[in-house]
N, C-alpha and C positions, 0 to 999 in steps of 0.2 A: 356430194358436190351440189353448191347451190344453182337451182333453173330461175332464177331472175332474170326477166325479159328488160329491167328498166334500162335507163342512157347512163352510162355511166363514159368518163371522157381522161383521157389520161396526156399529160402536158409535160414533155422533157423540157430542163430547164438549160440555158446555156447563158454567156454573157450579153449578149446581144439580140437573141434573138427565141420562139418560144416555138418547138415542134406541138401539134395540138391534133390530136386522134380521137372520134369520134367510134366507142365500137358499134361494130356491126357497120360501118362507110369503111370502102377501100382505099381511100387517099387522105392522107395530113394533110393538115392547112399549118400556114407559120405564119407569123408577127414580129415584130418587132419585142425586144424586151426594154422598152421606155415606154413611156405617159401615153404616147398616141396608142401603142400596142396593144397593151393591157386595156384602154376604152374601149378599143377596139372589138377585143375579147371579151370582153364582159357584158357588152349591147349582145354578141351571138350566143353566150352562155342565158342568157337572161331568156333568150329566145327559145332556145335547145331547149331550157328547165330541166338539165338531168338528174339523177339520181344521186352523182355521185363525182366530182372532177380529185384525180389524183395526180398531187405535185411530189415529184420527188425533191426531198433535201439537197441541195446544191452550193452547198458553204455561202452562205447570205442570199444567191442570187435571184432566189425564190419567194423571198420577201415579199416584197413591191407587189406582184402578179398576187400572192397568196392574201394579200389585207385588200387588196383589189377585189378580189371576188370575194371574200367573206365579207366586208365592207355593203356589196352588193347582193348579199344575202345569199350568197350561190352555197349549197353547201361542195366543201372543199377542204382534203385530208393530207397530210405531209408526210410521207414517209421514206423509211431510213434506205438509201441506195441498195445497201446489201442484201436486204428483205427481199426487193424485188429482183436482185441477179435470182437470187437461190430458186426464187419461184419460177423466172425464167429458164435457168436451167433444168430444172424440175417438171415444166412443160416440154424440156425438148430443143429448147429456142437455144442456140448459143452464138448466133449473128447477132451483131451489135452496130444499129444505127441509131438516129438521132427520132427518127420516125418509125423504128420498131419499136425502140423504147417508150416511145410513148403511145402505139398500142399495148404493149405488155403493161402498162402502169394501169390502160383503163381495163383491162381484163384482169389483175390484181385486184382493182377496185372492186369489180364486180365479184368474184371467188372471195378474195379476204374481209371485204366489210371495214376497213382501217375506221380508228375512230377519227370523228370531224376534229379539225380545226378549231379550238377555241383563240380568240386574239388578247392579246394583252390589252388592261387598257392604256391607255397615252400615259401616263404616270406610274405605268409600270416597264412600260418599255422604256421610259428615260430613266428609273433607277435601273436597269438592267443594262441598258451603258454605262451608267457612270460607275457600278459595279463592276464591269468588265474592263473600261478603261481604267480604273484603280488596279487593278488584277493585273494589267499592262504595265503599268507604272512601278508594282513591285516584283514583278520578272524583270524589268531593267535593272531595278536598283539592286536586285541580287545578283546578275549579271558581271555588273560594274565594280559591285564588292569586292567578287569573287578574280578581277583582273589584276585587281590591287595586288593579290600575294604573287606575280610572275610581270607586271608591267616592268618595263625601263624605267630606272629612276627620275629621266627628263618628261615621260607622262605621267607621273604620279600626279602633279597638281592637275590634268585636264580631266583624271575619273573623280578627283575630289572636287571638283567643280560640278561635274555633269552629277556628280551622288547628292549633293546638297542641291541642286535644281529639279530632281525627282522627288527629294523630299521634300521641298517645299511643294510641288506639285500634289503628292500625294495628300497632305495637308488642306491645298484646296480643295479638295474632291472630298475629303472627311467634312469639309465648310459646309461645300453644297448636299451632303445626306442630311448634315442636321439640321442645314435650311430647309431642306424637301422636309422634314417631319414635323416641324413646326410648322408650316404649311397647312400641311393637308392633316387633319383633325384623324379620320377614319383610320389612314396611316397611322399616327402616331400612338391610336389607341392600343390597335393590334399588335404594335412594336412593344406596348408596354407591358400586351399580355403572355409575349411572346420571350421578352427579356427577365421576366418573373422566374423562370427556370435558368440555375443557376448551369452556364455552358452556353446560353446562350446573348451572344454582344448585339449592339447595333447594328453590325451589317450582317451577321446570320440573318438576324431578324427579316432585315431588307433583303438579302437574295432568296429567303424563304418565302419573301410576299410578292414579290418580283418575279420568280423564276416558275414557283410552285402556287397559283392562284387556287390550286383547287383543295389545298390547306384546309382542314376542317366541313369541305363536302361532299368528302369520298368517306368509303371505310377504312378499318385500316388494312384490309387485305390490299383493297386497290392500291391506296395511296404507298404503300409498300411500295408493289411492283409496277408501280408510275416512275418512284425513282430509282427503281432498282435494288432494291433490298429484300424481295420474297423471293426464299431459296427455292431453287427448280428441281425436280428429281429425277433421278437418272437411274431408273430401274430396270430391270431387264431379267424375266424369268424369277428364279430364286436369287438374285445379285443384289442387293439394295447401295447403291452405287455414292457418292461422295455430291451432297449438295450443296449448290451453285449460287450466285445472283451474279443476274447477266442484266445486259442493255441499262434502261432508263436514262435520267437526265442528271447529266455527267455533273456540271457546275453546282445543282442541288448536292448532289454526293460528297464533292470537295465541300462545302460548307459544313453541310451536317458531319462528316469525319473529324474534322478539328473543334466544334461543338463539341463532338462526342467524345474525343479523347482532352479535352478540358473538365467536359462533365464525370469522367472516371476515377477523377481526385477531387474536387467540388462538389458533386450532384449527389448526394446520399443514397437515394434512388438508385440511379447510374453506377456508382460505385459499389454497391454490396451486388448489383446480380454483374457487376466487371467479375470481383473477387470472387462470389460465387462459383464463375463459367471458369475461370482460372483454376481453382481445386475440384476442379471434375479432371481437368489436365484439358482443357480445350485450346487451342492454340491461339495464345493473344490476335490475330491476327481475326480467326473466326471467331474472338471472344467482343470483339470490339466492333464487328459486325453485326452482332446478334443486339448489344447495346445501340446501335446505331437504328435498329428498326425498332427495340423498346422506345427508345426516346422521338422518333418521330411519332411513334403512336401515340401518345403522350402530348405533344404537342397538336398533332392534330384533333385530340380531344380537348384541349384546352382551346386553339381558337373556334372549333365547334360552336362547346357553351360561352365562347368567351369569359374566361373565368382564370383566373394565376394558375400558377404551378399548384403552389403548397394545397391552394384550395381544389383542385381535381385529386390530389393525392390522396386528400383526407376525406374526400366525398366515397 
């Protein structure tokens, strides 16, 4: 177990408002979670200079407070709720307030080490909406579809109306990517080097650059099990047990999956070690997983050099 004496500061997150524990201080302090709040907090972190301030994930509400202090140079790391139950209960701890929890996040911090916060930049966190609101737009419209076969026949024409109003929407949001890539030169480049590999389209491209920044500056072990694709093992004695990929970043994964099950009929590459893993008897399932971490490695070596497909293949 780690003896690090440094300040490390753990911050539950809520709608409105920001628990904030100081270890090694016997009392939270709280804010507000608006503009004044977060200024607030980050004139007293700036002060503190800790080691280490740990925000838990809070379905968006972490945001704000988290580009606040990284913004401010504070370093500052995000991590997944669950992580830190298991370690709390693992300590002993199974009381559950707003201001234990966030001593238990800065004592996490201190024992686990979580890696810092990197931020998007502004041009990626806008295609990473309009990514996501297109993603929105085709969950309704498959919704809507899907109502048509059991609607009343006097509201057939209101889902045929609201289906061609998504589509058209949808249509816009394809407008504004191809706007954004014309744009912006650097983008456009890496879309180009990125759509060279047959499986993958314009908006893989973009949720890969958007989602996965660290594209080409990781290895491939990391960048693997960044998104979740290094199988884990599960051994125990003489058992050699059934391996796994767990965690990583979910939206990377749906991307790169229909990539990859595009690139299994297209991608020659992609396709002979599919067919390969299939006449061992591997189950399409983990056959298509195991192509799913070939082909990001692959990519990640291609925006490395910046270089095509065909050309890293034949190098």
């Amino acid at each position: 177990m780690t003896t690090s004496s440094g300040k490390f500061v753990g911050i539950d997150v809520a709608k409105d408002k920001l628990d904030i524990a100081v270890l090694g201080e016997k009392k939270a302090s709280q804010v507000t979670n608006d503009e004044k709040g977060i200024t607030s907090l980050v004139k007293k972190m700036q002060k503190l200079a800790p080691d280490l301030i740990v925000v838990e994930a809070t379905g968006g509400y972490q945001r704000a407070v988290v580009l606040g202090l990284y913004e401010a140079g504070l370093p500052v790391a995000v991590v997944n709720p669950s992580r830190v139950r298991q370690y709390a209960r693992a300590s002993g701890l199974f009381a559950k307030t707003d201001k234990l929890d966030a001593f238990n996040l800065a004592e996490f911090g201190k024992q686990m080490k979580p890696r810092r916060f990197e931020a998007k930049s502004e041009a990626g966190r806008y295609v990473s909406a309009l990514l996501v609101r297109r993603r929105q737009m085709e969950e309704m419209l498959k919704a809507e579809k899907s109502r048509l076969r059991t609607v009343h026949a006097d509201m057939r024409a209101s889902l045929e109306r609201m289906i061609e109003v998504l589509k058209e929407e949808i249509k816009h949001l394809k407008k504004d990517l191809d706007r954004f890539m014309k744009e912006h030169e650097d983008w456009q480049e890496q879309e180009q080097v990125l759509c060279s590999a047959k499986g993958v389209g314009r908006v893989t491209a973009a949720a890969l650059l958007a989602e996965l920044p660290e594209l080409g500056k990781l290895d491939r072990k990391k960048i693997a099990a960044l998104v979740g694709l290094a199988p884990m093992n599960s051994d125990s004695g003489k058992k050699r047990g059934y391996r796994k990929t767990k965690g990583g970043r979910m939206e990377v994964r749906n991307v790169l999956y229909m990539s990859t099950l595009v690139a299994t009929r297209y991608n020659p590459l992609i396709q002979a070690q599919y067919q390969q893993l299939l006449k061992r008897r591997k189950v399409k399932k983990v056959a298509l997983t195991a192509c799913m971490r070939k082909f990001l490695t692959i990519l990640n070596a291609m925006m490395r050099d910046r270089v095509p497909f065909r050309q890293m293949v034949l190098a």
